[in-house]
N, C-alpha and C positions, 0 to 999 in steps of 0.2 A: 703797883700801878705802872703802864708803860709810858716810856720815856713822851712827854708833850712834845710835838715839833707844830711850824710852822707852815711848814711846805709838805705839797702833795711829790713826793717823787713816782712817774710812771715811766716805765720800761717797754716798747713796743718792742715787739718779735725781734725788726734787727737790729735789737742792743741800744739803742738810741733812749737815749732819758731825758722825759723833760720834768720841769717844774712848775707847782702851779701853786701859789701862796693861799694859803686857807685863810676863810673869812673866818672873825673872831665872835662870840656872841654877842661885844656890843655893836657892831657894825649889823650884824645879822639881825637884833631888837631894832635898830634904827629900821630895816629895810621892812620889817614885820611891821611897826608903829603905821607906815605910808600906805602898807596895802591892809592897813586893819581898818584906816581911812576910806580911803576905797569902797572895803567890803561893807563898813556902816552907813557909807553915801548910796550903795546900791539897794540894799537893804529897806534904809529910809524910802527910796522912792517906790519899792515895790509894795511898802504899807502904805503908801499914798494912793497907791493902784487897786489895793483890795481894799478902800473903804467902802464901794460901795457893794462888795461881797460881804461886808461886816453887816453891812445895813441890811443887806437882803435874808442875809443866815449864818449868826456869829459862830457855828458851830465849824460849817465849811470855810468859812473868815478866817475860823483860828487856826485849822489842820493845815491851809494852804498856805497861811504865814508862815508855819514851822516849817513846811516841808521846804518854799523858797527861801528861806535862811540857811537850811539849810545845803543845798543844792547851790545858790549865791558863793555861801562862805567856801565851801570844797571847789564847787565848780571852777570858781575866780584863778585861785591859784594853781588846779589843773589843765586848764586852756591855757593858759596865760602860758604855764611852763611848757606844757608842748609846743604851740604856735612859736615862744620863742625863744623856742632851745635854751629850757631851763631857768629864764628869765619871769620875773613878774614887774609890774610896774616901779616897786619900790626897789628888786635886785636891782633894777635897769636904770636908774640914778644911782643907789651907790655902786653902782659896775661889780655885781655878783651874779657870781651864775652856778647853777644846779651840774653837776656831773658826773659821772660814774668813778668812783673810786676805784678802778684798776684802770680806765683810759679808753674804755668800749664807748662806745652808742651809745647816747642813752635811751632808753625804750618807755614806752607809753607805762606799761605797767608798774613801775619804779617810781614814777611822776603818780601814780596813782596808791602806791601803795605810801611814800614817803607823808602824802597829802591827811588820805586816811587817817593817819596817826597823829596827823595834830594836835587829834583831842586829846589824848593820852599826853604828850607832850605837854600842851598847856596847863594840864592840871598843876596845883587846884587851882592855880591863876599865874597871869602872866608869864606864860613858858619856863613855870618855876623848873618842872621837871626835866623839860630840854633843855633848858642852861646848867640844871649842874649835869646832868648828863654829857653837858658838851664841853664843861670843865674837865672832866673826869675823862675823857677821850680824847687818846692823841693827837685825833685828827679832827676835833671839834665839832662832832657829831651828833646830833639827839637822836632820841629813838628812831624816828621815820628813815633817817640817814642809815643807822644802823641795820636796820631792816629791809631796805630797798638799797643798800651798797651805793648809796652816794654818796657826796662832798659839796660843802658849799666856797668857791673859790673865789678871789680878787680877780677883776680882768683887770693887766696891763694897762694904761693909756697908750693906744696906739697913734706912732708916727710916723706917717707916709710922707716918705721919699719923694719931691718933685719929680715925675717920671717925665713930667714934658720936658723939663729942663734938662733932665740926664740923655732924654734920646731926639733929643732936637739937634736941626741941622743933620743930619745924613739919610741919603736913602736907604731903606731897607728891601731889599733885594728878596728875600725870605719872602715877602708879605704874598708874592706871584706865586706861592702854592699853598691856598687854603688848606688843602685836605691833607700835607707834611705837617703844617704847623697845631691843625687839630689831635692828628697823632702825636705831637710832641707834648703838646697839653694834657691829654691822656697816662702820658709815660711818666713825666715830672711829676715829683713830690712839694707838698709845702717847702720841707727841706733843704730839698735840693735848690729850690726857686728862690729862697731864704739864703743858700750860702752865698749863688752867683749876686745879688742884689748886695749883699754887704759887700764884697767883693769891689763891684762898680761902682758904690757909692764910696771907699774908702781905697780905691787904685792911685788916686795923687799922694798917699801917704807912704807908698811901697816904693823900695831903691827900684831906679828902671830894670836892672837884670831880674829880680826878682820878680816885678811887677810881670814880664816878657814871660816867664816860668810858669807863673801862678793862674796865668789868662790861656796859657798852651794848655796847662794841666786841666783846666775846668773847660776850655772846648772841647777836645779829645773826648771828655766825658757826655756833654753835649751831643756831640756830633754821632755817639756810637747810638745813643736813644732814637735820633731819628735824623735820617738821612735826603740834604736836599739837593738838587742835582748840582754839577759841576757847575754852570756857569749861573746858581745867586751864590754861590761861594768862592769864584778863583776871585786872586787878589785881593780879598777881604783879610784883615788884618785878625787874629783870633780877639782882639778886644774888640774889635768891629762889630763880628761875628756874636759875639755874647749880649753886648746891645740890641742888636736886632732880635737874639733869643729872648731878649727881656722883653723890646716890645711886642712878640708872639704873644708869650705868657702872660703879659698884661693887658694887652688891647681890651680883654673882654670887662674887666673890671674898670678901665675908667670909660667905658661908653654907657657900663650900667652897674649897678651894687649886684653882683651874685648872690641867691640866695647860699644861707650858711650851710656846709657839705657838699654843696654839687662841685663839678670839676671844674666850672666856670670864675669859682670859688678862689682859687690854687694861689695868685696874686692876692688877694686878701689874707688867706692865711698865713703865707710865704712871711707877712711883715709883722703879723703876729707873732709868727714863731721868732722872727729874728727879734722882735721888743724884748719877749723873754728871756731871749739868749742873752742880750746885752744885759739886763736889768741887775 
């Protein structure tokens, strides 16, 4: 049997590994129990809705029962986990969420196929067969998982950074070229957006010559992504300079929530990645 771990380790292309802590099957029965709730409240009310097809023709009463059962049961945790990104109502309190075990996209069909399998898994009751299934797998998987190459993960609690409070008080000179600062959003990575942020938020803990070093080091890096003219840059200090990067790269997520993936996104995931990192 191979070795049990906890964690999902993913390696993207350049080298960079993260971690993501797998969800255990009793967290995962809790999260099942709330949308099992769910699915017998919808249920309930859709045989409240065919009584009077019972009355008119218990024959067509009965076939249309089954078939919204099931369609309800699948469907629930199909939408749910596409609309949001792997989530259904019970992941979405205990902070679990559906992902592709190598670090890809997840895709419709995976959500559909992992879904499908449930009934297998549940047999003969209560997910006897996906829980020792997911004893029995490293990575804590039941069949559906195993078959659609997913994972079921912890999300972090995410903790956002006061940004008003880190970029208050100075002008930013940057802000008078939208279409640089767009291209600079484009260019940045969560990562990269990730390292300059811990950075900022933890420069009163750095000796000053180091501090002087380490802010030259990450603008230069900055500045070759994208380039804005001479005069919102002369005089500016590179810790200046980095701040104003920050609030480029964040403007768009505290005027509104990005949806999850788009590039608008970058600040939201930026503080993600760095909860993990620290965690």
């Amino acid at each position: 049997m191979p070795e049990k771990t906890n964690t999902l380790l993913i390696r993207t292309p350049e080298g960079i590994v993260f971690s993501r802590l797998l969800a255990g099957p009793v967290v995962r029965f809790g999260a099942w129990l709330l949308d099992f709730a769910v699915v017998a409240a919808l249920t309930a009310a859709f045989s409240m809705a065919m009584i009077l097809v019972h009355i008119v023709s218990p024959d067509i009463g009965g076939a249309l029962t089954i078939i919204g059962y099931f369609v309800i049961t699948f469907g629930y945790s199909i939408v749910c986990e596409w609309r949001w990104h792997g989530q259904t109502l019970g992941k979405r309190i205990f902070r679990l969420r559906v992902v592709d075990a190598s670090g890809l996209h997840l895709q419709f069909n995976q959500i559909i196929l992992r879904n499908l399998l449930r009934f297998v898994d549940s047999l003969p009751a209560l997910y006897f067969v996906g829980g020792v299934t997911m004893l029995a797998n490293r990575r804590t998987q039941r069949l559906g998982d195993l078959a659609a190459n997913t994972v079921v993960v912890h999300l972090p609690e995410i903790f956002e950074p006061d940004l008003s409070r880190l970029l208050a008080g100075k002008y930013n000179s940057l802000r008078q070229y939208p279409h640089i600062g767009a291209r600079l959003r484009q260019r940045v990575s969560a990562q990269e957006a990730a390292i300059l942020l811990r950075a900022l938020t933890r420069r009163e803990k750095f000796e000053p010559q180091a501090r002087v070093d380490l802010f030259a080091e990450i603008s230069a890096h900055f500045r070759s992504l994208a380039e804005f003219p001479p005069e919102a840059t002369d005089g500016v200090t590179d810790e200046q300079y980095l701040l104003n990067i920050v609030d480029i790269l964040y403007q768009s997520s505290r005027t509104k929530r990005a949806e999850p993936g788009s590039r608008e996104s970058v600040a939201d995931d930026a503080i993600e990645y760095e909860t993990q990192r620290s965690a």
